[in-house]
C-alpha positions as CSV (number, residue, x, y, z in Angstrom):
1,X,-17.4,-22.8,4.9
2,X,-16.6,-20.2,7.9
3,X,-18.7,-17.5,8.8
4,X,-16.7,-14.6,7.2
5,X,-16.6,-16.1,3.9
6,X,-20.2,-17.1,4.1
7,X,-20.9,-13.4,5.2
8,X,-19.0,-11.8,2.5
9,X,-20.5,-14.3,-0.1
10,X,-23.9,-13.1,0.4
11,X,-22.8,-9.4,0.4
12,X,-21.6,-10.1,-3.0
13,X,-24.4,-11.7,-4.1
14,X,-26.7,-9.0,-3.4
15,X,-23.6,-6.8,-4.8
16,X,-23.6,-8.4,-8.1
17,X,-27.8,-8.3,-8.7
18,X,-26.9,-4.3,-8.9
19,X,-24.4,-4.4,-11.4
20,X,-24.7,-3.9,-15.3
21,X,-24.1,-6.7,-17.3
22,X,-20.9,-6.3,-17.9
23,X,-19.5,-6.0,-14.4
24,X,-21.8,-8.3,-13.1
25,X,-20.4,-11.3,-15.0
26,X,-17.0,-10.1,-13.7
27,X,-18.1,-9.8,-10.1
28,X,-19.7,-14.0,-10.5
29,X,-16.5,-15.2,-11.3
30,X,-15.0,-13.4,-8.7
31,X,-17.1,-14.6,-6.4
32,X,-17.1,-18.1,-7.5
33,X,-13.5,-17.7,-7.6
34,X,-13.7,-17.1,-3.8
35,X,-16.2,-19.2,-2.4
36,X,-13.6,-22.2,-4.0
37,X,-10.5,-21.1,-2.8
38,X,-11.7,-19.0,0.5
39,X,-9.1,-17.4,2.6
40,X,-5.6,-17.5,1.7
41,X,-3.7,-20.0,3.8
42,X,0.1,-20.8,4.7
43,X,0.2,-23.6,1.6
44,X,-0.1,-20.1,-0.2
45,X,3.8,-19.7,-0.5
46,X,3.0,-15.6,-0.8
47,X,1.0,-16.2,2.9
48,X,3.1,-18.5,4.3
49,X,4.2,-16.3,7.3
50,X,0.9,-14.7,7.7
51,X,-2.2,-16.2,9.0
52,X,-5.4,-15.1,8.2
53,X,-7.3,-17.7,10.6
54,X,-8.6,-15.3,13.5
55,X,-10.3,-13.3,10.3
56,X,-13.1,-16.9,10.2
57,X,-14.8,-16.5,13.2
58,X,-15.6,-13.2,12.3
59,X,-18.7,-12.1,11.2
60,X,-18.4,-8.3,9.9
61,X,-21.3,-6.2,8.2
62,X,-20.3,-5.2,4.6
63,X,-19.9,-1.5,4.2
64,X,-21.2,1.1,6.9
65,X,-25.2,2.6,6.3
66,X,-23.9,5.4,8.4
67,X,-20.7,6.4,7.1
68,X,-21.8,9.8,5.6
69,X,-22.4,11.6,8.9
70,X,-19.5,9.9,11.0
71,X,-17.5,12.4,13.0
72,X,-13.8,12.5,11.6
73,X,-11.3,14.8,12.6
74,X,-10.6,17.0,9.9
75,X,-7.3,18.2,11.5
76,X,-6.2,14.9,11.5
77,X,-5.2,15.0,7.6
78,X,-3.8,18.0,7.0
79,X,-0.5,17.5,5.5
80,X,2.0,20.2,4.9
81,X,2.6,21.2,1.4
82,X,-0.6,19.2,0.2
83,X,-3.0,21.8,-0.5
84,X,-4.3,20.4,-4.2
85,X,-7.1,18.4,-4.5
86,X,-8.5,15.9,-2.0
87,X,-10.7,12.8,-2.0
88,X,-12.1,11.4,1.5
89,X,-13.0,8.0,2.2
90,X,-15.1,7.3,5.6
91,X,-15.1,3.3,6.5
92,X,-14.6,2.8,2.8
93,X,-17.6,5.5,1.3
94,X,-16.6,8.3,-0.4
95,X,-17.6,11.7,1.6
96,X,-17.9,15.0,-0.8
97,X,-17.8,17.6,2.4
98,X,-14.5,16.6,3.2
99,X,-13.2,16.8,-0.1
100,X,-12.2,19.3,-1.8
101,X,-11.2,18.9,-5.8
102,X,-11.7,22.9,-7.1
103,X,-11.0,23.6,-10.8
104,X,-8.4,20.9,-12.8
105,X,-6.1,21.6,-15.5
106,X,-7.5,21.0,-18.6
107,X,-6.9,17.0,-19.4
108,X,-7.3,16.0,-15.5
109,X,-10.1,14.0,-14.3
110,X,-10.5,12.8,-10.9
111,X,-13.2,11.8,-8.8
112,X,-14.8,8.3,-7.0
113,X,-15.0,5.6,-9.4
114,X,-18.8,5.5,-8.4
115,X,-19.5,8.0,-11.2
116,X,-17.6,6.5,-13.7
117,X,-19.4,2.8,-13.0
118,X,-23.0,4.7,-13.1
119,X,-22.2,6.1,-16.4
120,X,-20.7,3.2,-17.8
121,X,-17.2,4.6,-19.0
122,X,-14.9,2.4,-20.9
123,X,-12.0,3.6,-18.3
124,X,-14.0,1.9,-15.2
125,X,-14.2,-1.8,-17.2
126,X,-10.0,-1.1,-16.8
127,X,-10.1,-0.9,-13.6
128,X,-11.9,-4.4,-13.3
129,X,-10.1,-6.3,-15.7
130,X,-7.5,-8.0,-13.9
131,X,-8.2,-11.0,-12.8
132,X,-5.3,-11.6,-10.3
133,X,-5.7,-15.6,-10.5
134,X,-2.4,-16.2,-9.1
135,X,-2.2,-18.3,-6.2
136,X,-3.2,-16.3,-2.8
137,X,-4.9,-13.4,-4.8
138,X,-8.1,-14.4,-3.0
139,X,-8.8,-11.4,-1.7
140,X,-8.2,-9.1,-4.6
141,X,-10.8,-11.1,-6.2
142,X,-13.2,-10.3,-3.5
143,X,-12.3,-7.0,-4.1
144,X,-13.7,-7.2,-7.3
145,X,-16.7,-8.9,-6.3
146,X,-17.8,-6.2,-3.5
147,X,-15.6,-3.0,-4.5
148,X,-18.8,-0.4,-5.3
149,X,-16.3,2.6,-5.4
150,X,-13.1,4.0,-5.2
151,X,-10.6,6.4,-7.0
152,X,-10.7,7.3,-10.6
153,X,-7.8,9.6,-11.9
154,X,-6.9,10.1,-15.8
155,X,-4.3,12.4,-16.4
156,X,-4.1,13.3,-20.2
157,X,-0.6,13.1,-22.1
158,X,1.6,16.0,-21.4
159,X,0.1,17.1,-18.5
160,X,1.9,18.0,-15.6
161,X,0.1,18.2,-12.3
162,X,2.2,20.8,-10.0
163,X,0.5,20.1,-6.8
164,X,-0.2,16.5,-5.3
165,X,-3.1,14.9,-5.5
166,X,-4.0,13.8,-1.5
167,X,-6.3,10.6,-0.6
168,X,-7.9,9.8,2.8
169,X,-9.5,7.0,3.4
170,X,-10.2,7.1,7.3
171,X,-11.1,4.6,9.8
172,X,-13.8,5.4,12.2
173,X,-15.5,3.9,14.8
174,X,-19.0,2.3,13.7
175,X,-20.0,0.7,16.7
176,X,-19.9,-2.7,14.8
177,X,-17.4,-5.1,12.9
178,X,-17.2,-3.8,9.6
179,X,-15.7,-4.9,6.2
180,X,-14.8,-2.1,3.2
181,X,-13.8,-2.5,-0.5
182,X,-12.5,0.1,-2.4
183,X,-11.0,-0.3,-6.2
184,X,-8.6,2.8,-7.6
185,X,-7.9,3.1,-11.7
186,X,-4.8,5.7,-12.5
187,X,-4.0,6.2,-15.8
188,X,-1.4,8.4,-16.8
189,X,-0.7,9.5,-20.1
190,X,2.5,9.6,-22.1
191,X,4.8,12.2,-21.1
192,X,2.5,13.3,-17.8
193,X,3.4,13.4,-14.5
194,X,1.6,13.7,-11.1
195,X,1.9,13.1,-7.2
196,X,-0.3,10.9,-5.3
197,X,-0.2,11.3,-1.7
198,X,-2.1,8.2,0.2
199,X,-3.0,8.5,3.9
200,X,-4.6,5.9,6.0
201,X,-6.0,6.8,9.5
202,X,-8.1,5.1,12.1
203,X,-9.7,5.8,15.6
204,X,-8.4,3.6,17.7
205,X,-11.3,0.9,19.0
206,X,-12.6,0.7,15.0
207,X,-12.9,-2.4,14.1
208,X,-12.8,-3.3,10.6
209,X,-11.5,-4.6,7.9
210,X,-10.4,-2.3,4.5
211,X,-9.7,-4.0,1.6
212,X,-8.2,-1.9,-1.8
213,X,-7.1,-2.6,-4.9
214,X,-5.2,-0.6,-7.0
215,X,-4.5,-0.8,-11.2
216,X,-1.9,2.3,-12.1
217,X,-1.0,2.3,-16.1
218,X,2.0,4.7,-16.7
219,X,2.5,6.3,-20.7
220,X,6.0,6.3,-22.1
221,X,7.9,8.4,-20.0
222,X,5.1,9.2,-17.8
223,X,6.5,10.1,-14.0
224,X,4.5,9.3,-10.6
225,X,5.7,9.9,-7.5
226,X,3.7,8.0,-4.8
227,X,3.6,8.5,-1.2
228,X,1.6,6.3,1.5
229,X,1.1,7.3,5.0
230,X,-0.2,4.0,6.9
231,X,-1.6,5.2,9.7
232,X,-4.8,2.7,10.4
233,X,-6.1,2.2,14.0
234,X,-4.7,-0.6,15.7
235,X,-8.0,-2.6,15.4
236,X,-8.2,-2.2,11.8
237,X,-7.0,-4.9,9.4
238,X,-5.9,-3.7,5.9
239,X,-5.1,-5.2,2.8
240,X,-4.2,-3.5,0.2
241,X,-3.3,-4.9,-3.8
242,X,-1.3,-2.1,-6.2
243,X,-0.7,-3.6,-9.9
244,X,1.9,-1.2,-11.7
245,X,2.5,-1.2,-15.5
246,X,5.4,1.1,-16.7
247,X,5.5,1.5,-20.5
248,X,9.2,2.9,-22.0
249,X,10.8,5.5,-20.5
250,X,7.9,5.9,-17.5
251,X,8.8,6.3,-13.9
252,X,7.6,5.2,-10.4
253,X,8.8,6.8,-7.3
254,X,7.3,5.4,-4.4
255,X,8.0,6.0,-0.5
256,X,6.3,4.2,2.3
257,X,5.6,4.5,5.6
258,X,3.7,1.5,7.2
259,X,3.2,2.4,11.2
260,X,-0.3,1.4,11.9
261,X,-3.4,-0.8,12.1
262,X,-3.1,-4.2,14.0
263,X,-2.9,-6.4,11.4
264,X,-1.8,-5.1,7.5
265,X,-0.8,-6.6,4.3
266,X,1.0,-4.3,1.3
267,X,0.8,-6.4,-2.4
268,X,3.0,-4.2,-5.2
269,X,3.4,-6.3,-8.7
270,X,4.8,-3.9,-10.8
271,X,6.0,-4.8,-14.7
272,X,8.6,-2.5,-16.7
273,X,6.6,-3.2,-19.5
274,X,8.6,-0.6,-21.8
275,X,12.2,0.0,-22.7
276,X,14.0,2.2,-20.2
277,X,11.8,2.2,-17.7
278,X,12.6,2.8,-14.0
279,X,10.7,2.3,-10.6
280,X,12.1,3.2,-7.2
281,X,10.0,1.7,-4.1
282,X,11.4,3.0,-1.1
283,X,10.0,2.0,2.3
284,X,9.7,1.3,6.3
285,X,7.6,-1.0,8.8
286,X,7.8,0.4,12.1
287,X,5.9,-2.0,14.6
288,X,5.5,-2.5,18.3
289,X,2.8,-4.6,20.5
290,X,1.5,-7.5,18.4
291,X,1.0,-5.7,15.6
292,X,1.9,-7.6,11.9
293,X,2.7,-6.0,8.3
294,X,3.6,-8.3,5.2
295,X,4.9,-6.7,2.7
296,X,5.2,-8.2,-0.7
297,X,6.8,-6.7,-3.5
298,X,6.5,-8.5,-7.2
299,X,9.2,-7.1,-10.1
300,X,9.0,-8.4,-13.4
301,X,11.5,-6.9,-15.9
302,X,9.5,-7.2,-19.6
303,X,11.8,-5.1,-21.8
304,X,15.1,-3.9,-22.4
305,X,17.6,-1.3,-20.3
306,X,15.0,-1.1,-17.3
307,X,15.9,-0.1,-13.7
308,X,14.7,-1.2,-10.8
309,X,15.7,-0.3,-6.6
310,X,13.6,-1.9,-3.9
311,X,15.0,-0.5,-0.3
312,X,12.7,-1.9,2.7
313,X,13.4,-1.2,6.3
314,X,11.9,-3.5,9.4
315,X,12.2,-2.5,12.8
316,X,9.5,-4.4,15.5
317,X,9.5,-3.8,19.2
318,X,7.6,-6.3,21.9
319,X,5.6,-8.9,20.0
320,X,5.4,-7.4,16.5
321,X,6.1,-9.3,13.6
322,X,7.4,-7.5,10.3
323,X,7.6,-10.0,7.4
324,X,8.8,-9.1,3.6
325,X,8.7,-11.0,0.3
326,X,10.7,-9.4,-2.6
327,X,11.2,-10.9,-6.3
328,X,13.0,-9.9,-9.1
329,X,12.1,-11.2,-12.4
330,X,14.1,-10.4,-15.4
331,X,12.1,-12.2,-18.1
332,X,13.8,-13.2,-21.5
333,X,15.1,-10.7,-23.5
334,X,15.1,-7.6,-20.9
335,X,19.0,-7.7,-21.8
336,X,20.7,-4.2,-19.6
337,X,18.4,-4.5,-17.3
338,X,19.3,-3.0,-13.5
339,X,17.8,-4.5,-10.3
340,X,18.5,-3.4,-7.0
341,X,17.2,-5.4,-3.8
342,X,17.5,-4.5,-0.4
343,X,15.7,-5.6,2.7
344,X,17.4,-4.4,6.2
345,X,15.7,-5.3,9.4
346,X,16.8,-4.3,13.1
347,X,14.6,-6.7,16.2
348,X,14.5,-4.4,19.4
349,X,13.0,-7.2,22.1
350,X,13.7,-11.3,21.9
351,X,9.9,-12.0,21.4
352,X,9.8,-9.9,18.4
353,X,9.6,-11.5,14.9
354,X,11.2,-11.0,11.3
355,X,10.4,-13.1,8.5
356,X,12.2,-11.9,4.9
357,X,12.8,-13.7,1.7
358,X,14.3,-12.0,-1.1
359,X,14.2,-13.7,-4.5
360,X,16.0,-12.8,-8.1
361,X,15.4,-14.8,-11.0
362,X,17.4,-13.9,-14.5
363,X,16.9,-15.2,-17.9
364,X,18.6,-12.1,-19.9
365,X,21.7,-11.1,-20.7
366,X,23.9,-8.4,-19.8
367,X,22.1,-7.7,-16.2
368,X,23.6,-6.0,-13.4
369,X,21.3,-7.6,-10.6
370,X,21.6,-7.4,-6.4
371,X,19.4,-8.8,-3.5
372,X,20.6,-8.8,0.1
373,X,18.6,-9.3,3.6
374,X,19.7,-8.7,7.2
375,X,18.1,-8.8,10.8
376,X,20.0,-8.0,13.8
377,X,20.0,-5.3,16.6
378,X,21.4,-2.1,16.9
379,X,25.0,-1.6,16.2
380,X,26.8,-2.3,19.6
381,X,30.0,-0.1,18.3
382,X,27.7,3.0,17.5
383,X,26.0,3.3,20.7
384,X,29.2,2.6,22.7
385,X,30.6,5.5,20.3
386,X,27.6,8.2,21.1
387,X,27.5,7.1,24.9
388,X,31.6,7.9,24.7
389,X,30.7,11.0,23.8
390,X,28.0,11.8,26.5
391,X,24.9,10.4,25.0
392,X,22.5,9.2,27.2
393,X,21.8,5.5,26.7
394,X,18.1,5.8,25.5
395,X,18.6,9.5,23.2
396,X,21.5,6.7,21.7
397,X,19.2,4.0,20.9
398,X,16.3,6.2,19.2
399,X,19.0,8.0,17.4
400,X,20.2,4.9,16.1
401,X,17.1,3.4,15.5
402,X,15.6,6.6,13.2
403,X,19.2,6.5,11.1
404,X,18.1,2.9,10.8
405,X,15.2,3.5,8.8
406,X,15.0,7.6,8.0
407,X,16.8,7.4,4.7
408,X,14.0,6.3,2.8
409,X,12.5,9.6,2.9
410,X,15.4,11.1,0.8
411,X,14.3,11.7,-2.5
412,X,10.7,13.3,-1.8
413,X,10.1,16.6,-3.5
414,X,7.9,18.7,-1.1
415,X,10.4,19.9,1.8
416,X,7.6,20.1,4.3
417,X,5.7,17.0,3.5
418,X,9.6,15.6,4.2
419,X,9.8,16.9,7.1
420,X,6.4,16.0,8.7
421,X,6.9,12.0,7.5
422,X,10.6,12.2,9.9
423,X,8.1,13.7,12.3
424,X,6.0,10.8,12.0
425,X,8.5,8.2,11.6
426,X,10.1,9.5,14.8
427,X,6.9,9.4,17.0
428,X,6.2,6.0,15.7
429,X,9.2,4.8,17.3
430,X,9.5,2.2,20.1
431,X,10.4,4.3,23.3
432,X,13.5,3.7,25.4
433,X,13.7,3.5,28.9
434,X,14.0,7.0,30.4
435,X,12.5,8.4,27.4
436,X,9.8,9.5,30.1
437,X,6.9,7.0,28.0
């Protein structure tokens, strides 16, 4: 047994003698769970092209003692056009003078998870009860074993939540190797709708580890429109778990953008559990140095007429690596159901890496089903075509190289929120020669 698991075991350990009953027996099979299987390795198909072997030699402290006076920059996470409520995380604990929740409508309650496990609510055994014992879900176990807090929303049926909802969780520097587990419950009721803004930042030179786990439950013909900001410092390793279930008629509009931290992994396993319903997962990994993202996405159409777009764009500069997994399940009797893969990737120096494998499985009848992956450079035709018309070779290249990837914002709903991710995206961008970087 390496170091880190030994670490984390003991964490959990002491972890689990604090628990009620109830969660406690969860968290000792969870951490039995772990101490057998350990890390996830490459024999773990879903890990195959990421390796989580420079993660055993280390030996990080569990959680932060001093997280509730660290210094964050406040400016940092102001977003245009999210002005509702806001939770903040600092190195994984939940900090109530950076947050700001106000009055809710009537049928909305938020707040950390924490409050909901020390009063023993019925909705925070939900959030436990998965027990992800699929090969290489290692770490969402552990996640269950250490998670001591976290994001609670319930949004009543019928309830329409105007502005988003924004979460932080922030990355700062604790002078030590750290480790952080959070665990988020969203329930939406039937008919409800809300935003969910998720933003990840992190100073650079903290190091730690962040890993979240998320269970959303969607009411027939529910609507959430999810945006994530990955942002993490480039020392931080984050993993993150989201488990989706859509009942009929719900909706899931999702749009990522995954530009930081030095080593990530994104797990979505989302079921259209109910007739009619429709999720669109919209995303980009933009990478340079040696960082690495894996991003897995997990599909499962349950029930009749449901609809389904996956669009997921790569581009890695230097020695990144970008690697995606997609699968499309349309179980037995899902009959009209509509599935839509596509993973496009664009490699911007030789010793860069893409890895993608896109999988559709069908056992209905009467599906309209796509997948399709590419990796190649930029378009030799359209630069020739923009220098022609007195481009200058590097304003070509990162005007080709944000086309590449900028249509995945379409779609989002707050105009300046839009506007500031293109922002983003655009500064996240490898730089050309003679772009004066």
């Amino acid at each position: 047994m390496n170091a880190f698991v030994r670490t984390l075991l003991d964490a959990a350990a002491d972890v689990e003698r604090g628990s009620p009953q109830w969660l406690a027996e969860t968290r000792r099979a969870a951490r039995e769970d772990f101490a057998r299987r350990g890390l996830p390795g490459p024999r773990d198909e879903p890990w195959k092209y990421t390796n989580l072997r420079a993660l055993e030699s280390r030996v990080p402290r569990v959680g932060d003692p001093d997280a509730a006076t660290r210094v964050v920059d406040v400016a940092g996470f102001e977003l245009p056009g999210c002005h509702g409520p806001r939770l903040v995380f600092v190195n994984g604990v939940f900090r109530a003078d950076l947050s700001q929740v106000g009055a809710l409508p009537a049928g909305v309650e938020l707040g950390p998870l924490a409050g909901l496990l020390a009063d023993g609510r019925d909705s925070a055994r939900a959030v436990f009860a998965p027990e992800h014992a699929e090969p290489g879900a290692a770490l969402a176990r552990l996640n269950a074993a250490l998670a001591t807090d976290g994001v609670s929303l319930d949004v009543a049926a019928g309830v329409v939540l105007e502005a988003p909802i924004h979460l932080v969780f922030a990355g700062a520097d604790a002078g030590a190797d750290i480790a952080w587990h959070l665990r988020h419950g969203i329930r939406l009721g039937a008919g409800a709708e809300a935003t969910i803004v998720e933003q990840h930042l992190g100073a650079a030179g903290a190091v730690q580890i962040g890993n979240l786990v998320e269970q959303v439950a969607l009411g027939a013909g529910a609507r959430l429109r999810h945006v994530r900001i990955q942002e993490a410092g480039v020392d931080a390793t984050l993993v993150s778990r989201t488990d989706l279930v859509l009942g009929a008629g719900a909706s899931f509009d999702a749009v990522a953008l995954e530009l930081g931290a030095g080593l990530s992994r994104r797990d979505v396993r989302l079921r259209l559990d109910g007739e009619g319903a429709r999720a669109d997962l919209r995303g980009a990994a933009v990478l340079r140095g040696r960082q690495h993202m894996d991003a897995q996405f997990e599909l499962r159409h349950a029930s009749p007429g449901a609809t389904s777009e996956v669009r997921w764009r790569g581009i890695a500069d230097q020695r990144a690596r970008a690697v995606f997994g997609g699968t499309i399940v349309v179980e037995e009797g899902a009959d009209r159901s509509d599935a839509q893969l596509s993973n496009k990737n664009l490699l911007l120096s030789p010793h860069a890496e893409i890895d993608t494998r896109p999988v559709l499985e069908i056992h209905a009848d009467e599906v309209k089903a796509a997948h399709g992956a590419t990796v190649g450079r930029l378009d030799e035709r359209s630069l020739f075509y923009l220098r022609s018309r007195g481009v200058p070779e590097s304003a070509a290249r990162s005007m080709l190289t944000f086309a590449f990837c900028s249509d995945i914002l379409d779609g989002i709903a707050f105009e300046p929120l839009r506007a500031d991710l293109g922002q983003r995206l655009a500064r996240h961008l490898p730089r050309m020669p003679g772009d004066g970087a």
